[in-house]
C-alpha positions in Angstrom: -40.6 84.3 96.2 -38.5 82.3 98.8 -41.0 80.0 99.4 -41.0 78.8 95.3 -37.4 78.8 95.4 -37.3 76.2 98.0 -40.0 74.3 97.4 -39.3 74.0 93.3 -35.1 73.3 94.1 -35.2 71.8 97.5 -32.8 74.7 98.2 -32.7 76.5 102.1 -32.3 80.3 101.0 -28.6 80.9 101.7 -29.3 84.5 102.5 -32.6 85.1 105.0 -35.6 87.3 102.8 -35.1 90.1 105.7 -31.5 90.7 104.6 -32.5 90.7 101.0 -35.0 93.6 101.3 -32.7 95.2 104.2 -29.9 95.9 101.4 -32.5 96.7 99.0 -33.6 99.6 101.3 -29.9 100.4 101.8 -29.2 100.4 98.7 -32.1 102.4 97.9 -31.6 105.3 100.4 -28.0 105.5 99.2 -29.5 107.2 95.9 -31.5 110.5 96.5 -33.6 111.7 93.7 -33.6 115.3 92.1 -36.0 117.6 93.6 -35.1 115.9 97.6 -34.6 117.8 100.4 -31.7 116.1 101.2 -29.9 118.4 98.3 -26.5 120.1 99.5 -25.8 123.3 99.8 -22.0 124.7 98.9 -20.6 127.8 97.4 -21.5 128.8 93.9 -18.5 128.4 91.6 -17.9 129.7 87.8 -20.3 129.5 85.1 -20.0 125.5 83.7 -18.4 124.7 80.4 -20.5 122.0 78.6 -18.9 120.1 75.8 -20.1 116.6 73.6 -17.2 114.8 72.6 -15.3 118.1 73.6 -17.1 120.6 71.0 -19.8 122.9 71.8 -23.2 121.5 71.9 -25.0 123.1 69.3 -22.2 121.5 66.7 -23.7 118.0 67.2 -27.3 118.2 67.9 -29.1 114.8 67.1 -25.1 112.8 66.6 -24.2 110.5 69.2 -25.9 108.9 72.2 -28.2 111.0 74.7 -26.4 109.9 78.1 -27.1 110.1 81.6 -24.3 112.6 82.0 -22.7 115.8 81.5 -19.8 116.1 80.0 -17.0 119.0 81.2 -13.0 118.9 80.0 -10.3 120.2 82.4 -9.3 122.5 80.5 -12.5 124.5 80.1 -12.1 124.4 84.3 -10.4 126.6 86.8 -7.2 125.0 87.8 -4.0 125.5 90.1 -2.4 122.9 87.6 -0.7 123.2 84.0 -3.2 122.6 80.9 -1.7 120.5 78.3 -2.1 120.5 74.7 -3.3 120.4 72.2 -1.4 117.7 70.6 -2.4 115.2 68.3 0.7 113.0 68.0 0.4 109.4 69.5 2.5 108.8 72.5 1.6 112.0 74.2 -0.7 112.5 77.4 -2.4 115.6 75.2 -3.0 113.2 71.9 -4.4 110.6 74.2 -7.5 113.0 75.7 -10.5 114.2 75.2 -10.5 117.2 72.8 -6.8 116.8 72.3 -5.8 118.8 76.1 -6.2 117.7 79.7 -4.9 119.5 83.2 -1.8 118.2 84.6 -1.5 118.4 88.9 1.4 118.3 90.1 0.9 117.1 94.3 -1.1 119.9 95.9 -2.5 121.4 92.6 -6.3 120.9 92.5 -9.0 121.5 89.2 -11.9 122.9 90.5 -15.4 122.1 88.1 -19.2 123.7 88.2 -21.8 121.3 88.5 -23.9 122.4 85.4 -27.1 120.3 86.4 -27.9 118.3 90.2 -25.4 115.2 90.4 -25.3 112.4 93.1 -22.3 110.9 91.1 -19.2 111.5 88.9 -16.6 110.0 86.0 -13.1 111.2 86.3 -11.1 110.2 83.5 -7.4 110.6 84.9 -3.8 109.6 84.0 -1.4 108.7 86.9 2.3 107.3 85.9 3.2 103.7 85.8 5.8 101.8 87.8 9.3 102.3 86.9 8.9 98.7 85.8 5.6 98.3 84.3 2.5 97.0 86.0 1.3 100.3 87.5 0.8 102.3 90.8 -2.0 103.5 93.1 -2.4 107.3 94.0 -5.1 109.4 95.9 -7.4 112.0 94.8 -9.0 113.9 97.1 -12.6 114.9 95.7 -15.0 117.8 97.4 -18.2 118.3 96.3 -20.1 122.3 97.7 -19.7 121.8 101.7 -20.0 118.2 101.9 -16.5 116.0 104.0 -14.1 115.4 101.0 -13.7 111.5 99.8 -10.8 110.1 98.4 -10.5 107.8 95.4 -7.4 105.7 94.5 -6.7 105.9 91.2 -4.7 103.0 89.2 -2.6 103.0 86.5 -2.9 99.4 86.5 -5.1 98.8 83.7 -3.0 101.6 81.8 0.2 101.7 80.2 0.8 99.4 77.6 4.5 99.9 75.5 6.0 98.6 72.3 4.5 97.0 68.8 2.0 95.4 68.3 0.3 93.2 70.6 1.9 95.5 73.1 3.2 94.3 76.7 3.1 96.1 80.2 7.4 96.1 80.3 8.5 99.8 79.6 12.3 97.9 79.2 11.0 95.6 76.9 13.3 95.2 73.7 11.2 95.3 70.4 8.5 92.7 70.1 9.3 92.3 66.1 12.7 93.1 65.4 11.7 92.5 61.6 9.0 94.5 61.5 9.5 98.4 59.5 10.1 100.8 62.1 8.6 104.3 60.9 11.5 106.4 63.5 14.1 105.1 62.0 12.6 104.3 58.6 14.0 101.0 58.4 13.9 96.9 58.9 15.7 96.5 62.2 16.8 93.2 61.6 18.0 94.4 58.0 19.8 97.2 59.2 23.7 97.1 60.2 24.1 98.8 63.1 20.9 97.4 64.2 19.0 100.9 65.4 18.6 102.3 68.4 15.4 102.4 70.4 14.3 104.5 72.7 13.3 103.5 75.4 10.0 102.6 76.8 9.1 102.7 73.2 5.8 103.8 72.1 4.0 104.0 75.3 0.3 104.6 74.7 -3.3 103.8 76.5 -2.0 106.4 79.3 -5.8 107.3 80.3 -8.3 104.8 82.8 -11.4 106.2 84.4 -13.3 106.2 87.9 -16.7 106.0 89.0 -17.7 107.4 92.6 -21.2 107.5 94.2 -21.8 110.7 96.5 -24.4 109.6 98.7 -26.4 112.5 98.1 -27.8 115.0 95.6 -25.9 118.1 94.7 -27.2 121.3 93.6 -26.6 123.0 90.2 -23.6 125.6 91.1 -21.9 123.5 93.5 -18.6 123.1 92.7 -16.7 119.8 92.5 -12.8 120.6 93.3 -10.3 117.2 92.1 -7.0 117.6 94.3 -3.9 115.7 94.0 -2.7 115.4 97.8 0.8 116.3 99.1 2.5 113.2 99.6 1.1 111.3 96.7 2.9 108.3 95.5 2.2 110.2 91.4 4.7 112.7 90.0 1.9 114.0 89.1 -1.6 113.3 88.6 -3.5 114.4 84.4 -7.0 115.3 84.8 -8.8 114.7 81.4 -12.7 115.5 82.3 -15.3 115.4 84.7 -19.0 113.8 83.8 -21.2 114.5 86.8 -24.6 112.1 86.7 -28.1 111.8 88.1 -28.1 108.3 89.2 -31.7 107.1 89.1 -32.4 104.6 92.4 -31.7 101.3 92.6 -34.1 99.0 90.6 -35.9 96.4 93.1 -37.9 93.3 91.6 -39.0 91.7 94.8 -41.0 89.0 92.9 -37.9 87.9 90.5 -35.5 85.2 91.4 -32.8 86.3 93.6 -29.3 85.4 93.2 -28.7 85.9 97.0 -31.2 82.8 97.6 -28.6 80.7 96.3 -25.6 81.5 98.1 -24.2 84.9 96.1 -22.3 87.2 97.8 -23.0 90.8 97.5 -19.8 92.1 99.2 -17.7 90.5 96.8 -15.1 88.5 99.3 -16.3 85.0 98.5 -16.5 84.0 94.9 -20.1 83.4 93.4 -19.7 81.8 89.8 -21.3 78.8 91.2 -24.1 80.7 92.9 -24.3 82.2 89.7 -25.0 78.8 87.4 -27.6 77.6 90.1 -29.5 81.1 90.1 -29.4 80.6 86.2 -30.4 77.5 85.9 -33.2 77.8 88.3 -35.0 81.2 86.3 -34.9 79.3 83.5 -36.5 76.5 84.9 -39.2 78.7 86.1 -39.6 81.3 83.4 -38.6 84.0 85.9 -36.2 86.8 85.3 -33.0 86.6 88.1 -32.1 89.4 89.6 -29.0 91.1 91.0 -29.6 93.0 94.0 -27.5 96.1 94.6 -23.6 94.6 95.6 -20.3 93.7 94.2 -20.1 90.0 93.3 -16.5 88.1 92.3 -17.3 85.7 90.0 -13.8 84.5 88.2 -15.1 83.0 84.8 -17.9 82.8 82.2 -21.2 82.5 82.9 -23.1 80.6 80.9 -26.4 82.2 79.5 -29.3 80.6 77.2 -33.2 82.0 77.5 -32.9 83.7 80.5 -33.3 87.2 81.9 -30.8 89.1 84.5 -31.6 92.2 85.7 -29.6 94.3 88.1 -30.6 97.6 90.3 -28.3 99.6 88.0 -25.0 99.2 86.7 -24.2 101.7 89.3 -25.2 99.5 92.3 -24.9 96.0 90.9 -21.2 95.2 90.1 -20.0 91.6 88.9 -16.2 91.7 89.1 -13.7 89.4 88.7 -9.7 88.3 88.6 -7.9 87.0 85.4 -7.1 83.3 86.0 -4.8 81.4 84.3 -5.9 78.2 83.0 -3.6 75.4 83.5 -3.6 74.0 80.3 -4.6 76.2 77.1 -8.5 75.8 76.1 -9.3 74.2 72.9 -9.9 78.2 71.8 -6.2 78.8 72.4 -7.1 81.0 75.6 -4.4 80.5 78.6 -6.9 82.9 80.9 -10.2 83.0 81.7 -12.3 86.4 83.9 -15.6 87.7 84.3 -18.0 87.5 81.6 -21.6 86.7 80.4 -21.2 84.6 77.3 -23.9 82.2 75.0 -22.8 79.4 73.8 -20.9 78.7 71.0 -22.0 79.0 67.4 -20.3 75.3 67.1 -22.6 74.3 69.6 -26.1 75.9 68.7 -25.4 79.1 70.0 -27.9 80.8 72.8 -30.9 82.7 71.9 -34.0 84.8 74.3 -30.9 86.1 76.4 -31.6 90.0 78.1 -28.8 91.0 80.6 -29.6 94.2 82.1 -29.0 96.7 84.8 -25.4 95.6 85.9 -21.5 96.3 85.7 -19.1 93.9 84.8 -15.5 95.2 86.2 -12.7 92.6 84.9 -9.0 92.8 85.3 -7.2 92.5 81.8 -3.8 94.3 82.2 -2.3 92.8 78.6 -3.7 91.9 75.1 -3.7 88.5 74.2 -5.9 87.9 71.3 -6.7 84.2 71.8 -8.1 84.8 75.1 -11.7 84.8 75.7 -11.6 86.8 78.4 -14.6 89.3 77.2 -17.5 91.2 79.5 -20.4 89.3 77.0 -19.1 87.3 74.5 -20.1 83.8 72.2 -23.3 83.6 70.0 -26.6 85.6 71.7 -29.4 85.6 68.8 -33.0 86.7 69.6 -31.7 88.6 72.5 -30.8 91.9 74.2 -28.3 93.9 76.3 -29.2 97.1 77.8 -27.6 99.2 80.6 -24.8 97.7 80.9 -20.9 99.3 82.3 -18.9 97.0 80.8 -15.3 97.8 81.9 -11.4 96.4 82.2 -12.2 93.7 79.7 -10.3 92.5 76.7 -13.2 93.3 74.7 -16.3 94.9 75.9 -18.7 92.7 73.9 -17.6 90.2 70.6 -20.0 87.9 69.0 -18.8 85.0 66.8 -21.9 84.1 64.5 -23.7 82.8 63.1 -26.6 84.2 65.1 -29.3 87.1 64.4 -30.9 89.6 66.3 -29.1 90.9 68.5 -30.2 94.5 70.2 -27.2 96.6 72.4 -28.9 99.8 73.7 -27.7 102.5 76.5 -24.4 100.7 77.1 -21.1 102.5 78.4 -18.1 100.6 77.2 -14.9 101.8 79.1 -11.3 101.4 79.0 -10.7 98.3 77.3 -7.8 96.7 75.6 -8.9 96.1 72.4 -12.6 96.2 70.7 -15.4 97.7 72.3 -18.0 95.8 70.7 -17.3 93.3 67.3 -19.7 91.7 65.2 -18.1 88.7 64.1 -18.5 86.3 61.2 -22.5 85.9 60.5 -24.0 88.1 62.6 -27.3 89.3 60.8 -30.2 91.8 61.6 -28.4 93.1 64.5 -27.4 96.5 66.2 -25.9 98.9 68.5 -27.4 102.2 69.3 -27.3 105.1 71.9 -24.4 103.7 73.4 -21.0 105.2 74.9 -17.7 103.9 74.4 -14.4 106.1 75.9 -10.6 104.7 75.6 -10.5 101.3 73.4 -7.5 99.8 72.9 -8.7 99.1 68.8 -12.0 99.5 67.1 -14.4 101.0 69.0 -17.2 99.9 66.8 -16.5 96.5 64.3 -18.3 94.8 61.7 -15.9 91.8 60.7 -17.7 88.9 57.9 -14.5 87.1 58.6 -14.7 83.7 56.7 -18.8 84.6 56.9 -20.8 87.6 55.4 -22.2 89.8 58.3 -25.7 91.4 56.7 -28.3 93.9 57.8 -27.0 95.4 60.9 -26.6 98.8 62.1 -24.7 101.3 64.7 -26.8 103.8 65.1 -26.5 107.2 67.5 -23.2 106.4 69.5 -20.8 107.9 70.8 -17.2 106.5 70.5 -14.2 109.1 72.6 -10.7 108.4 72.0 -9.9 104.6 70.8 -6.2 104.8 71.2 -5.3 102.4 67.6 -7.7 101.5 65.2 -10.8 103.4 64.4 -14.0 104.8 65.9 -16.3 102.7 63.7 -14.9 100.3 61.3 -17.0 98.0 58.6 -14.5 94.7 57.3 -17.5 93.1 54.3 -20.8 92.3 54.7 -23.8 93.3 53.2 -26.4 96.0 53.6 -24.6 98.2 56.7 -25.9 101.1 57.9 -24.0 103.3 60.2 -25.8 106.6 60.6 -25.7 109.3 63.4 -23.0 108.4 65.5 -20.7 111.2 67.2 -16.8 110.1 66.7 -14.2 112.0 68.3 -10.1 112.0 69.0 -8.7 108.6 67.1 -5.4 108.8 68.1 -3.2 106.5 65.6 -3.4 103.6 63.1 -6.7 104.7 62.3 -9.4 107.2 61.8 -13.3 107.8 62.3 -14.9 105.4 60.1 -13.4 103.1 57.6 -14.4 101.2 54.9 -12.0 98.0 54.7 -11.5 95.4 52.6 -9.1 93.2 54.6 -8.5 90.9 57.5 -9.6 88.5 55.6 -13.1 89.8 55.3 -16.0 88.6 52.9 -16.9 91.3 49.9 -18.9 94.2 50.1 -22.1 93.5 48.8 -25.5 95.2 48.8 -25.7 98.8 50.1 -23.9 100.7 52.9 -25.3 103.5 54.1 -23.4 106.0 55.9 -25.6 108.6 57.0 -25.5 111.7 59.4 -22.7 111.1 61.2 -20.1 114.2 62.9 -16.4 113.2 63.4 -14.1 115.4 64.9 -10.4 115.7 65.1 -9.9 113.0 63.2 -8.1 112.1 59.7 -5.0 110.8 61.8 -1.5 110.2 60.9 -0.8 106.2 60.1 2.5 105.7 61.5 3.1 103.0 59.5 2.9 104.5 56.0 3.6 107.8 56.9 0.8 109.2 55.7 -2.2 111.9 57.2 -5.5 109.4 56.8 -9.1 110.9 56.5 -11.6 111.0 58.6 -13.9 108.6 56.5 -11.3 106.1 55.0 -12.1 103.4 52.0 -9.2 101.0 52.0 -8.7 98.4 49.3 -6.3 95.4 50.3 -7.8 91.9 49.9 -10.1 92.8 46.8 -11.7 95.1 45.2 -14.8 97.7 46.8 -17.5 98.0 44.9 -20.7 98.0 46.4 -23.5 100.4 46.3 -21.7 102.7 49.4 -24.1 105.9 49.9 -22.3 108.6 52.5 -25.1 111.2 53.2 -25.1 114.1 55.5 -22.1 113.1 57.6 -19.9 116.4 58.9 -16.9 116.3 59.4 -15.3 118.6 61.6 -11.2 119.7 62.7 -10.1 116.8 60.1 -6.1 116.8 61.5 -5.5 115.7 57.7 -7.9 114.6 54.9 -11.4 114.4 55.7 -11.9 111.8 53.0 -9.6 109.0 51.7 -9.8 106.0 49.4 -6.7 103.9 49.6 -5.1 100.8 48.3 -1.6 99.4 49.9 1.6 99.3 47.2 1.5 95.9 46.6 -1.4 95.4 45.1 -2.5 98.5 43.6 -2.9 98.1 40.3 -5.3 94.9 41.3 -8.0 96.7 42.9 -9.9 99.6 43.0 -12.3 101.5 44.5 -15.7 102.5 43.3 -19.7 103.4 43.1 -18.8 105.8 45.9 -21.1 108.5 46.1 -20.7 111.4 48.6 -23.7 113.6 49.0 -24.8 116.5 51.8 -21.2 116.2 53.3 -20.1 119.5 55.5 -16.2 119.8 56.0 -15.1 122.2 58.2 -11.3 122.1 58.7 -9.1 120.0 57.4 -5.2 119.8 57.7 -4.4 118.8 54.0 -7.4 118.0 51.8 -11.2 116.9 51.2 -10.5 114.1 49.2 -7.7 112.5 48.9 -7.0 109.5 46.2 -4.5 107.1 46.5 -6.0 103.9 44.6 -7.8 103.7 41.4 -11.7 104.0 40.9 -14.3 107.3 41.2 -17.0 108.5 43.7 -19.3 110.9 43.2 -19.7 114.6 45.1 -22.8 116.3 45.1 -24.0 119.3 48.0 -20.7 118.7 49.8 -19.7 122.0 51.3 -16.3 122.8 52.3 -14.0 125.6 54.5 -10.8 126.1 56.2 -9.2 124.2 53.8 -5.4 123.2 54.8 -3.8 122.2 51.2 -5.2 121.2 47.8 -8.5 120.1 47.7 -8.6 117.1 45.9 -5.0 114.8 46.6 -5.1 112.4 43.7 -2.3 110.0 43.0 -4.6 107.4 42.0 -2.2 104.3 41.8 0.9 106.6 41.0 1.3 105.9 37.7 1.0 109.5 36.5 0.0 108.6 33.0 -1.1 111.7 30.6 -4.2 110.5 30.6 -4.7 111.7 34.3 -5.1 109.9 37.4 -6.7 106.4 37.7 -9.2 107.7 40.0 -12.3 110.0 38.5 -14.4 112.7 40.6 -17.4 113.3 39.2 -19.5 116.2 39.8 -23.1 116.7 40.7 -23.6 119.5 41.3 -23.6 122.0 44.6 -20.2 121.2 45.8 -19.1 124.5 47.4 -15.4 125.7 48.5 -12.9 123.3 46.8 -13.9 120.9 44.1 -12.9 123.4 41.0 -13.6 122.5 37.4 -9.7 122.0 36.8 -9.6 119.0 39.2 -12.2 117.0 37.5 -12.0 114.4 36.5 -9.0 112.9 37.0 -6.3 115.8 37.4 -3.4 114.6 39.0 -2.7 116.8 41.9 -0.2 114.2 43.8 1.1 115.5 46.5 2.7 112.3 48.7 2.5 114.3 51.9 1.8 118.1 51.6 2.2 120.2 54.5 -0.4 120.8 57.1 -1.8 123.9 58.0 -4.1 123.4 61.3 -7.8 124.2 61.1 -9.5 126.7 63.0 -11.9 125.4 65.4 -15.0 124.7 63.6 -18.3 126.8 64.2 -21.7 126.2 63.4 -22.2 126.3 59.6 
């Protein structure tokens, strides 16, 4: 391999071959597999609580990604420390966690978790305070694991703690960002408003959760227990443990005859920056046809890297690490971006695009602390058709991957998506025959999961068995247009505000629906959030109708829906233009609803959908809300329901078709936790 490399570039290997395949080994005996001897011993603790997305197993068989990991709240743990929760309000440490309740430490308190299966590594998702005056702190946690010396990882609330409306900034004193914009606590226009209101302050803090990854070195039995303590003399008040997910990290990948980035001057400990190493190593395993590899190692590279037909693969995403610092440009780019970061992107759309792209293997750790939507400062971004992204840990960026079309065929598979400030993956404007499946995203600071034909008709892609945890605004999986969509049997859990599970949204500026959208065998849970904005409980599936009309063919088919905080289905349309739009050629069918706070179905625009084999319990209000466009004319509602048959536990004859049963906001009554059925 070395000897091509200089002999096709002219290049002297910056980085002697001995030193490659030294770190390799390293690298490689770092990362014991199951079954070694080299297994630790350590006391057995209590019996393990297992949870998906916070609910018990068996509710969510063959939903969501199959991970790597297993997943255990605090709460379901033995603790010294407070639990907290449940609360589903935004703004609150509880609202913003994993099944609603975490474990709060106060300095000296420790959580103590059961390994459930051999680990050699572990996720803690944490909450630490922030600064006084924004910006964040660093704390210690000390972390044992059976008999084994105790580590310590320094946990950030850098990356957390954003305050104030919309796009949010990292000043807790901060007055408001819009003093024109309707404020729901007061219920009024600030700058219409004599005295102007008072606000308290920080106002509406929210993204209160980060996460941490830590390698152990070794392999740990089942039954060893994994104790989390927040040291004496810790710079946090105190110190909110959300969950633990304890992994069996394969070993590190090796390719010994790919192109090696080290051969071209990249630095694997990260202290000397290697974007430039980077292009050359590129350019060079395209040249040859050979994929380029990323040995084990934490690289800085402090902008894009351009990528067109060519492979990178790294030994893992837990061993190769590309990280950079946010830079500020010095003059805006034509884009309107004032920063640039770490990223992989194809080229522009404008320009041709990028096409036979594959990134795999790697993390890519960036270092966005604020949201500023013209900046292209993504993990993979621009226009990749033809191509494919797999294995990626794609954390701290804006946006964990967005695609401006047009471009086709893109494929996103076994992808953890972490802690970002906004999307965690958008399909934007002609993106065609593309997907994302068995995939993980935790924390998003909006959409988890978007389709948006903005100015350009998306069509014939899919999100398919995903897992999406706690996006703090905006929705788990949200469609904006396009044509012939399928989202089927993803797991969705915890939206916290501004949003829901799944929505169906004519807005933004979107293209029509057109074709079919098929909504199949999904589970949500703890969704049907409250929209501070109207002041209204949403549904867990949510149709809203704002720029037009919907009206395609939209099939929702064996979905469950599970602990709905309000409704577990709306259709909506905003006041001003209700009586322009409408919603229809809905049809519901094999729906479970277990739980819901208010009602099944709640209608609040004009149009119909169709029920049939949708079963329903532990219902909180009347089943079927229908205002319809709130005309109340003695005719009925403007919405119809029609029936077809095998709807069980709430849709009575009385309500059909178009009883008006208007209740603006009825009064919730909490589910019971749901069960299987």
């Amino acid at each position: 391999m070395q000897r091509s490399v200089e002999g096709a570039a002219g290049l002297r290997p910056a980085v002697p071959i001995a030193r490659i395949l030294a770190a390799a080994a390293t690298a490689v005996a770092l990362a014991v597999p199951a079954g070694s001897a080299a297994l630790a011993a350590g006391p057995a603790g209590p019996a393990p609580v297992v949870t998906r997305a916070g609910l018990d197993q068996a509710l969510v068989t063959g939903r969501g990604a199959t991970v790597d990991f297993v997943e255990q709240e605090a709460e379901h743990a033995r603790t010294t420390g407070t639990v907290i929760g449940p609360d589903r309000a935004a703004y609150t440490l509880a609202g913003e966690a994993s099944g609603r309740r975490a474990v709060r430490l106060s300095p000296g308190q420790y959580v103590e978790f059961t390994l459930p299966e051999a680990a050699n590594a572990l996720t803690v998702r944490y909450s630490i305070p922030d600064a006084p005056g924004g910006g964040g702190i660093t704390a210690p946690l000390r972390v044992t694991v059976g008999r084994a010396p105790a580590r310590t990882m320094t946990l950030t609330s850098q990356y957390a703690w954003l305050y104030n409306q919309y796009p949010f900034t990292n000043d807790p004193g901060a007055d408001l960002l819009h003093p024109d914009w309707w404020i729901t606590e007061c219920s009024c226009v600030p700058a219409a408003t004599t005295p102007a209101p008072v606000i308290t302050k920080p106002f509406r803090p929210h993204h209160f959760y980060d996460e941490q990854r830590l390698l152990l070195g070794r392999t740990h039995r089942a039954g060893e227990v994994v104790r989390l303590t927040a040291p004496t003399g810790t710079a946090a008040a105190w110190t909110v443990i959300d969950l633990l997910d304890s992994h069996l990290v394969a070993p590190p990948r090796v390719l010994p005859h790919a192109v090696n980035v080290l051969a071209f001057g990249a630095d694997p400990t990260g202290r000397r920056e290697s974007a430039d190493a980077f292009d050359r190593a590129v350019a060079y395993a395209r040249r040859v046809d050979r994929t380029l590899y990323l040995p084990p190692g934490t690289y800085q590279v402090n902008r894009h890297i351009i990528v067109d037909d060519v492979t990178i693969a790294g030994a893992g995403s837990w061993y190769t690490v590309v990280k950079g610092r946010e830079v500020a440009l010095d003059t805006p780019a034509p884009d309107g971006s004032v920063h640039t970061g770490v990223g992989f992107y194809g080229r522009d759309a404008a320009d041709g695009g990028s096409s036979d792209v594959h990134l795999s293997g790697f993390a890519v750790e960036g270092d966005v602390r604020e949201r500023i939507d013209t900046d292209q400062v993504n993990a993979i971004g621009g226009a990749l058709s033809h191509s494919t992204v797999d294995g990626l840990y794609l954390h701290h960026t804006k946006v964990g991957l967005w695609f401006d079309g047009p471009m086709t065929d893109l494929r996103v598979t076994d992808t953890v998506i972490a802690d970002q400030v906004a999307d965690g993956l958008n399909f934007h404007t002609g993106v065609t025959h593309s997907s994302i499946s068995n995939s993980f995203i935790r924390n998003t600071g909006d959409d988890a999961l978007a389709m948006w034909s903005e100015g350009t008709a998306n069509a014939h892609n899919t999100f398919d068995h995903n897992t999406v945890q706690s996006p703090v605004l905006a929705n788990g999986i949200a469609l904006y247009g396009g044509a012939d969509l399928t989202v089927s049997h993803n797991l969705i859990a915890d939206p916290v505000r501004e949003g829901s599970a799944i929505q169906i949204g004519s807005r933004f500026g979107a293209e029509p629906f057109t074709g079919q959208l098929r909504i199949t065998g999904n589970t949500t849970v703890r969704a049907g959030t409250y929209d501070l904005n109207w002041n209204i409980g949403l549904g867990a599936i949510w149709f809203y109708a704002l720029d037009r009309s919907i009206d395609a063919d939209i099939q929702v088919v064996g979905d469950s829906y599970l602990d709905n905080t309000y409704n577990a289905i709306m259709l909506v349309s905003d006041w001003p233009v209700k009586d322009a739009v409408s919603i229809s050629n809905v049809h519901f069918r094999d729906i479970r609803v277990d739980g819901t706070g208010t009602s099944v179905v709640s209608a609040r625009a004009a149009g119909s959908a169709s029920f049939e084999n949708v079963d329903a319990r532990n219902v909180g209000a009347v089943p079927v809300n229908n205002c319809g466009s709130f005309h109340f004319t003695p005719a009925g509602s403007e919405f119809a329901l029609t029936d077809l048959g095998g709807n069980d536990g709430w849709l009575a004859p009385w309500l059909l078709p178009n009883t008006i049963t208007c209740d603006d906001r009825p009064p919730v009554v909490p589910p019971p936790a749901p069960s299987p059925w």
